[in-house]
N, C-alpha and C positions, 0 to 999 in steps of 0.2 A: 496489577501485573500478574499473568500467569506465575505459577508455580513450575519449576523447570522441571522439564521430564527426567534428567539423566541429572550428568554434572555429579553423583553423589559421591564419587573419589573418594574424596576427601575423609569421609564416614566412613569409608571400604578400610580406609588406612587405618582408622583408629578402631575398628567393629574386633571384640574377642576372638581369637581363633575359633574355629569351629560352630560360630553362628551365622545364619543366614544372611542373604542380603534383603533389601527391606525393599527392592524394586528390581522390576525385571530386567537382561539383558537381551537385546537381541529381538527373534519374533517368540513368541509366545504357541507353542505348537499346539499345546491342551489349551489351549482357552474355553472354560468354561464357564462363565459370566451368572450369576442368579439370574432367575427370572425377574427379579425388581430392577437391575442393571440392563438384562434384556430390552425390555420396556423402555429404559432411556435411550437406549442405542438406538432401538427402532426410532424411537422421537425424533434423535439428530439425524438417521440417514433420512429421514423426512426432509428435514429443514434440508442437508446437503441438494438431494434432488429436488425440493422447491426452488432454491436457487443455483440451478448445476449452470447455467449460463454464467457465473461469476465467481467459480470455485477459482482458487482457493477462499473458505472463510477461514476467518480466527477462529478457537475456541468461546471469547469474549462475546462474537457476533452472535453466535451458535446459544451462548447462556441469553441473550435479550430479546432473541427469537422466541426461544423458550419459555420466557418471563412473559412475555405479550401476550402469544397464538397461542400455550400450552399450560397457563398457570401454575406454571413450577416458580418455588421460591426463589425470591430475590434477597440471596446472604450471600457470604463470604463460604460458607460450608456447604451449601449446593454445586458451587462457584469451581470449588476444589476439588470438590469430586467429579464433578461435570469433565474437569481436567484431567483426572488419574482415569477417569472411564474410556475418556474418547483419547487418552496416549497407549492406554493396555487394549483397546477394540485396534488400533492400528496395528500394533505389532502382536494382536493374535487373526491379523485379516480381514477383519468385519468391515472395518472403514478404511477406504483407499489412504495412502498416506499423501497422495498428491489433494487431496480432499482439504485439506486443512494446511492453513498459514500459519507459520510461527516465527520468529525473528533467527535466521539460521547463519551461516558462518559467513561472513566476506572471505571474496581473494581476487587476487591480483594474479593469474596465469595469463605465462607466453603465448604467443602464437607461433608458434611452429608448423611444419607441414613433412608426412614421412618423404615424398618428394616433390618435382616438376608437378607434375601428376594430381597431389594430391591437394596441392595449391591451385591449381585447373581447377578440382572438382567443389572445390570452397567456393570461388568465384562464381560457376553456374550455378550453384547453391542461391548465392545473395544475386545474382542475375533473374535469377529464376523469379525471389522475392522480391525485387528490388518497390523500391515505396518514392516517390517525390515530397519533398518537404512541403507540406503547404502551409506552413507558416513564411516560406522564403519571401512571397508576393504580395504575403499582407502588409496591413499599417500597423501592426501591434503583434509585440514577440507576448507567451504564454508560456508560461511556468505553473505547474502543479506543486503544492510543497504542502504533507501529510503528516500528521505530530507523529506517528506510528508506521517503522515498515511491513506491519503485517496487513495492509490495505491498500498498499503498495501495487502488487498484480490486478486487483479490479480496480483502480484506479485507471492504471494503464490502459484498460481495456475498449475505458470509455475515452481516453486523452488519445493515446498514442494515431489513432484513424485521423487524426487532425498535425500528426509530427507535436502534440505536445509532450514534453517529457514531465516525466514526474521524479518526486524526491522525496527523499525522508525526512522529514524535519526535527529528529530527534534530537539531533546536535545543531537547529535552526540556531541557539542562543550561543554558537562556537564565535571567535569572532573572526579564525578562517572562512567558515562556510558562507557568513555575508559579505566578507570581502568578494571571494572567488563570484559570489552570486552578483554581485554589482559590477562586477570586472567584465561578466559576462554579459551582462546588459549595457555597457558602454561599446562590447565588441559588435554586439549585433547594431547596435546605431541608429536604435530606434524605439519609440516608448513601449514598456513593458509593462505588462500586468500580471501579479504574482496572484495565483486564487490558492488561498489556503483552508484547509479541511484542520480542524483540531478538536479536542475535548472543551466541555463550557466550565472551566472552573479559574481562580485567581490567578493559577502561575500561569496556565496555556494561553491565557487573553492576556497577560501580561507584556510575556514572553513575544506572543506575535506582535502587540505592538511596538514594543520598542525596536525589538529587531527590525520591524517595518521603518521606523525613523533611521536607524543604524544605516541600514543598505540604502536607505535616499539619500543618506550624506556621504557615503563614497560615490556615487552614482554621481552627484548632483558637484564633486569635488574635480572627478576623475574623464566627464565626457567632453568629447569632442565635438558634439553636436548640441546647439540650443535646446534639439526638440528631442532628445533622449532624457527621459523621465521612467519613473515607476510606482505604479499604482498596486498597492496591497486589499486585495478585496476576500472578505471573510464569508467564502460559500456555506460554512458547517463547522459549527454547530452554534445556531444562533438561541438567543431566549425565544425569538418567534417561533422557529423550530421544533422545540420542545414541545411548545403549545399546541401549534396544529399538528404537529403528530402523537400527541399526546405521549413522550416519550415517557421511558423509565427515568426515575431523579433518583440521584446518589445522595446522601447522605452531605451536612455542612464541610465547608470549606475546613480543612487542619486548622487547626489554632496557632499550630507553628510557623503556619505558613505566612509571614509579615504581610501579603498584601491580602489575606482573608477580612481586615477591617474596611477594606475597600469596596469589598463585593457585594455589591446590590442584592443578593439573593440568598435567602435561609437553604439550597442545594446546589448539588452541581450538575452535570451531566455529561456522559461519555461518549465522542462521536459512533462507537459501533452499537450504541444502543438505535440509531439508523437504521433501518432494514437496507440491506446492499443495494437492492434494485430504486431506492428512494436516495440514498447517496450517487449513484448513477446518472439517475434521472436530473439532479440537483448540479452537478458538475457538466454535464452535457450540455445544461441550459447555459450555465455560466461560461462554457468555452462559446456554444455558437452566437447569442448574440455580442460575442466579439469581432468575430472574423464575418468577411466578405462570401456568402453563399458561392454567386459565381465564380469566383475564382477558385474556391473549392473544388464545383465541379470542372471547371477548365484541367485543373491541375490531376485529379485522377484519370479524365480521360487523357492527357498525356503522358499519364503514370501505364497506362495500358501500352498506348502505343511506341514508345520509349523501352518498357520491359521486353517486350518483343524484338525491339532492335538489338537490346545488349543480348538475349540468349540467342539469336540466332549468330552475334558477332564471335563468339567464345569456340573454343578449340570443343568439340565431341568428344566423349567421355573413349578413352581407350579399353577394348574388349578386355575382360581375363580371359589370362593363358595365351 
């Protein structure tokens, strides 16, 4: 897990009067980085613009890039630093901050509007955008579910063109999150396939399968239909995987970990040790030979001509002044 950029409060509270703080606030106005830190930086806005069609990355993705294409070390002290380099190049400007993913705050906001008006101009908004589901006309509902939300946004990027949603599966092992996720597959009324993305080591392969049995036995307890079922299929990160892309390997399984006596394998290995465009590539294939081609395309050219109908239905934006 990354090392937090901030958060250090707590350290602020108990640090002697009159000494400094040990990280930065804010942007960073002098930033002046060594020329050995220079050099790294240049390396990642590499890696960024090799892959600017998929931004945001992790930090994580950014260090395995690096390990692969650029022979930088594979430790925990590269790792860290790689991390304190590219949180102080953001807030001294070098690296966009929208460049980079990291697990950031939820919230729950209203939706309000200043008036009549400005609930009008929301509408033409999502009119404007407006998308047709086209998972509504298939035979099979599709769920994305990723052990990490910082893969989250390129996930979507390849899911969402098809109405699939994606998830975080960090709390996959809650045993709210498989109720509601089964509840949700009895609502839709028809078989379901969960494609899940995770890390290759004891607890992640654990974790998805049982949770995979869990949510079959609500599912299989609670539906109304014979032919509502659901199938959990494991896109990433398999042992083949590793293999032919000859990934980076972490280090044995914890000791502590009870089900490390289980695991077939002297390492493990981390889904963002993936290059983005090759997890992409790997999820794309696994949604399209699900779904129906034609009816895809049927449904965006009706998504064209439908989007046309609602904006030209909607009230014209009223002048200022």
């Amino acid at each position: 897990m990354a090392p937090r950029e901030t958060d250090d409060d707590a350290q602020d509270a108990i640090r002697p009067a009159g000494t400094q703080r040990t990280k930065p606030r804010g942007y960073i106005e002098d930033y002046k980085p060594s020329p050995e830190t220079r050099a790294l930086l240049a390396d990642v806005q590499e890696v960024l613009d090799q892959y600017e069609a998929l931004l945001p990355l992790t930090v994580r993705q950014i260090y395995y890039i690096l390990i692969g294409q650029r022979g930088y070390p594979k430790t925990d002290q590269f790792y860290e630093r790689l991390c304190s380099h590219v949180s102080n190049a953001r807030r001294g400007r070098l690296i966009s901050f929208s460049a980079i993913r990291d697990d950031g705050v939820g919230v729950i906001a209203p939706t309000h509007f200043v008036d009549k008006d400005g609930f009008y101009e929301r509408v033409r908004t999502m009119g404007q955008g407006y998308k047709r589901d086209k998972l509504a006309r298939q035979a099979v509902h599709l769920e994305v579910w990723c052990e990490g939300a910082g893969m989250q946004p390129q996930l979507s990027r390849t899911a969402s063109p098809f109405s699939v949603a994606v998830y975080s599966a960090g709390g996959f092992d809650s045993t709210t999150a498989k109720y509601q996720l089964a509840q949700r597959i009895c609502s839709v009324g028809k078989p379901a396939v969960i494609l899940h993305l995770g890390d290759l080591d004891p607890s992640g392969v654990a974790i998805f399968r049982s949770s995979a049995e869990d949510v079959r036995e609500f599912v299989l307890a609670d539906r109304r239909w014979l032919n509502v079922d659901v199938d959990f299929v494991r896109v990433a990160l398999t042992p083949d995987q590793v293999e032919r892309f000859r990934l980076e390997r972490g280090g044995s399984p914890k000791k502590t970990d009870s089900r490390s006596g289980r695991w077939p394998f002297a390492w493990t290995c981390q889904l963002e040790a993936l290059p983005p465009d090759t997890v992409a590539g790997l999820l794309h294939a696994a949604i399209t030979e699900r779904l129906d081609a034609r009816i895809i395309a049927e449904d965006r050219a009706l998504e064209r001509q439908e989007r046309n109908e609602i904006v030209y239905s909607l009230p014209e934006p009223r002048a200022n002044g």
